[in-house]
N, C-alpha and C positions, 0 to 999 in steps of 0.2 A: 472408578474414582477419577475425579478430574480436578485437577490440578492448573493453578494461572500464577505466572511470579508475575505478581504486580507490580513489584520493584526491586531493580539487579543490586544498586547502589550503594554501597556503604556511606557514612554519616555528613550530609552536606549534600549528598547526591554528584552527578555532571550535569552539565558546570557548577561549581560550590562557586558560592557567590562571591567569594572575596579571592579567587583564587585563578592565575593567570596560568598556567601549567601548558605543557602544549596541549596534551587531551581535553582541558578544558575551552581553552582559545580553539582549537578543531571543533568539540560539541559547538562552541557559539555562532563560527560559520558557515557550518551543516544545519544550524537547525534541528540537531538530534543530540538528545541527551536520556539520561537516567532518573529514573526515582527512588528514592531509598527503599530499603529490602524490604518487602511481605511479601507472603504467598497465600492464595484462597483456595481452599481443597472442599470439595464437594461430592456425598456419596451420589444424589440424584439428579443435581446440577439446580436445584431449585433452591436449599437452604446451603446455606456456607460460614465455615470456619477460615478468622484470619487468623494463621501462623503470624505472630508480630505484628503493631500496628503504626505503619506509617508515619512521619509528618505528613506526607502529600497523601496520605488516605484516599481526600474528598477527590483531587485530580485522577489516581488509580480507579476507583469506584465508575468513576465518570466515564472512565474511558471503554468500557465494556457494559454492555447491552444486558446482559445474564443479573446484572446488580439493580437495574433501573426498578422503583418502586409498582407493586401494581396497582398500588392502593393510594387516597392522597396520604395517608402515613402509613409505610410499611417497608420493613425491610429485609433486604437476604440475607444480611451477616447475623448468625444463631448464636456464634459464640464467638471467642477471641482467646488463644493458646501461646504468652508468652516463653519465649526462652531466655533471656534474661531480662533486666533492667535499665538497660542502655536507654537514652533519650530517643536515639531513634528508632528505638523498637518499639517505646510504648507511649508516646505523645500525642499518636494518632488516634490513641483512649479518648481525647479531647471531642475528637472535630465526631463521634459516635455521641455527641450528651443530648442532639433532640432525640434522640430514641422513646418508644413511649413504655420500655421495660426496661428494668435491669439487667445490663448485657450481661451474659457469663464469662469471666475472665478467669483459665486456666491460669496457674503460676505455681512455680518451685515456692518455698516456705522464704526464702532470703528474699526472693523480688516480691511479695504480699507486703513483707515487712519494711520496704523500700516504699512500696507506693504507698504504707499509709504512715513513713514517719518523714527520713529528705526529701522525697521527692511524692507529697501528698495527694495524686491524685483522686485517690479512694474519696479524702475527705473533699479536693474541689468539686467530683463528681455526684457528690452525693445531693450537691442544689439541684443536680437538674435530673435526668433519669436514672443516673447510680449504678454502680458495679457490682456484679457479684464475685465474689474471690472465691474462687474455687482449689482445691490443694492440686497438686498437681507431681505424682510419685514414680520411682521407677515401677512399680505395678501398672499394669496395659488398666487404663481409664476409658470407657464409654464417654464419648463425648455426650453432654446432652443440652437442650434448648432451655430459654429462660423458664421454660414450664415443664420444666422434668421431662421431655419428649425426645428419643431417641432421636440423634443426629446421623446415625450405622455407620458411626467409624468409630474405630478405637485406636487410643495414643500411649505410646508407653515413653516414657522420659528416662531418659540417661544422665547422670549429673558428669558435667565434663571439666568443670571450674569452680571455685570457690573465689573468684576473684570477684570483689565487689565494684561498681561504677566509681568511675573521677569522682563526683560528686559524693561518695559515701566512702570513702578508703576506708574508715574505720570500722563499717558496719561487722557486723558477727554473726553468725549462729544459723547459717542457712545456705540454701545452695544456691549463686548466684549465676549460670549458666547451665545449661541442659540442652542435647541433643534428642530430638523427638524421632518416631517412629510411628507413622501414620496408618494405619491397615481398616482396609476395606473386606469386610468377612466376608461380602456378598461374593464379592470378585476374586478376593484372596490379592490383590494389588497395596504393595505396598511402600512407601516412600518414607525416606529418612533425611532429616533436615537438619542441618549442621551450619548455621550461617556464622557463629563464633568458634573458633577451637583455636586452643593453643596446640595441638598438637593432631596426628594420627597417629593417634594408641591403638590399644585393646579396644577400649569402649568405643571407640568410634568406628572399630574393626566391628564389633558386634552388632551397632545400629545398620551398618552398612550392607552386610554379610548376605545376600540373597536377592534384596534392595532390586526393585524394577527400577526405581529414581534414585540416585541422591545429590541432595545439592549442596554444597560445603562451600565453606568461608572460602572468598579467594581476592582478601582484603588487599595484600600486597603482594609483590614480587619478590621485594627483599628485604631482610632485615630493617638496614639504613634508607629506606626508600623516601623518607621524609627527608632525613638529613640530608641526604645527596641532593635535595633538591632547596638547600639552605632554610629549610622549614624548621623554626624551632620547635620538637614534638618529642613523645616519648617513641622508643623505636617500636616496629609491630610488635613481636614478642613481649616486650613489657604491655602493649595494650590489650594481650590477650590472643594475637592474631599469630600461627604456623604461618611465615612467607610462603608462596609455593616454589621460589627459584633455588638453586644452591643442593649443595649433596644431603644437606637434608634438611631440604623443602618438601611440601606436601606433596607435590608433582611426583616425584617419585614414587609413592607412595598409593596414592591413590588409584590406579589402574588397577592395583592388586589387592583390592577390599572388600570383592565381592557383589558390587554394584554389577547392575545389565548398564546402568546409564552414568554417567555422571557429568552434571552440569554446575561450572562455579557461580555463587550469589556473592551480595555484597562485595561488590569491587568497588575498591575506591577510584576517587579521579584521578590519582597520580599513579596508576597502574597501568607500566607502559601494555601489557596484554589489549588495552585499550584499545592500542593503533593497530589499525589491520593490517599492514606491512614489516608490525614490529620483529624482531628474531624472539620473543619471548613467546609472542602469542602462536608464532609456530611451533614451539614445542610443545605450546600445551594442547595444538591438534593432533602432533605425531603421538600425543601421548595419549590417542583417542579422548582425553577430555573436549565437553565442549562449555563455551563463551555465555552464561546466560544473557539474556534479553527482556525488556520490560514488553508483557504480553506475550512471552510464552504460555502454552497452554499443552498440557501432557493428559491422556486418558489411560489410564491404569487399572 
């Protein structure tokens, strides 16, 4: 199984456009920065499923060789396997509409009901190549292609939230966040993908638990990470997100879950782990975690 985080970033990316922070003043004069979080997992390296789909889709896509068309219309993304409903997990549905099928799009039963009432993709997609919504359960799901065609991987989902988007606070009736577990039968490789958690429980002890990969939310540092930085916001914990700093932050926690790996996604900008001098981001090396990067690539 091969594995590519196309994007480490959490929502706005580095540099976020309106946002003067040191890490982001640093990405603008290094010339290095993030893209918001996907990952492309692929059993033969030829057809691919995106974990979550980007704003910067088209720039991730672009940036790697393995995506380029062979055909004048053809493409390598077979499917697309949301975890929740956030804007920047599923916007990048958008910049997928020349396609000339309907993409298959996994989803929990809350984020289906998201994209086809507040936040209506479903119905803007339907002008041009159209989605397919596919249920998406804690039972392990055979991935497959717009044409019934085995994709040889299987995904099992963990519901890890019911907490609905900014944009739908009032939604109901469905599960609005999911932790996936990606397995390769060929190889027996397996990866468990965790880019939102409010927490490291049980369920998240069990996606993990054997885990050649896992990549977990590593939104903030702390709680107040917004605040401290005079940002009027809600603090991580209310947006869904375990800080990893603190006695019980994720950091802790994480070494002992059973992972062989474990690498953090969706960082925000204002995550001093950012700075590579920081005192933070050295604990989260002694604590054998590592740092994602945009164009990682894992074979499992």
């Amino acid at each position: 199984m091969h594995i590519i985080l196309l994007g480490t970033g959490a929502g706005g990316g580095l540099p976020q456009w309106n946002c003067g922070c040191l890490n982001c003043r640093a990405a603008r004069a290094l010339g290095r920065g993030r893209t918001q979080s996907s990952v492309a997992v692929s059993a033969d390296g030829k057809r691919w499923v995106l974990l979550n789909a980007s704003p910067d889709l088209r720039t991730q896509l672009a940036a790697h060789a393995l995506f380029r068309p062979a055909a004048v219309r053809d493409s390598r993304i077979r499917a697309v396997v949301l975890t929740d409903g956030e804007i920047d997990h599923t916007l990048g549905l958008l910049l997928l509409r020349e396609g000339t099928s309907r993409m298959p799009v996994y989803a929990p039963n809350g984020v289906a009901a998201l994209l086809a009432g507040p936040w209506p993709l479903t119905t803007v997609l339907e002008s041009y190549s159209g989605i397919d919504m596919r249920p998406l359960s804690p039972r392990s799901t055979a991935l497959m292609d717009a044409d019934g065609r085995s994709l040889d991987l299987l995904c099992t989902a963990v519901a890890l939230g019911r907490r609905p988007p900014r944009y739908a606070p009032a939604a109901t009736g469905g599960e609005f966040e999911m932790g996936l577990r990606i397995q390769d039968p060929a190889t027996g490789g397996s990866f468990a993908y965790v880019p939102v958690a409010a927490a490291v429980d049980d369920d998240v002890c069990a996606l993990a638990a054997g885990a050649d990969l896992l990549c977990f939310d590593g939104t903030f540092w702390s709680d107040a990470e917004l605040h401290g930085l005079g940002i009027a916001a809600p603090s991580a914990r209310t947006m869904g997100h375990v800080p990893l700093g603190g006695p019980d932050g994720s950091l802790g926690r994480l070494p002992h879950v059973g992972a062989k790996r474990t690498v953090l996604v969706h960082i925000n900008n204002t995550n001093p782990i950012l700075a590579t001098d920081s005192p933070e981001r050295a604990q989260v090396t002694a604590a054998g975690v590592e740092i994602g990067e945009d164009g990682m690539d894992f074979m499992l």
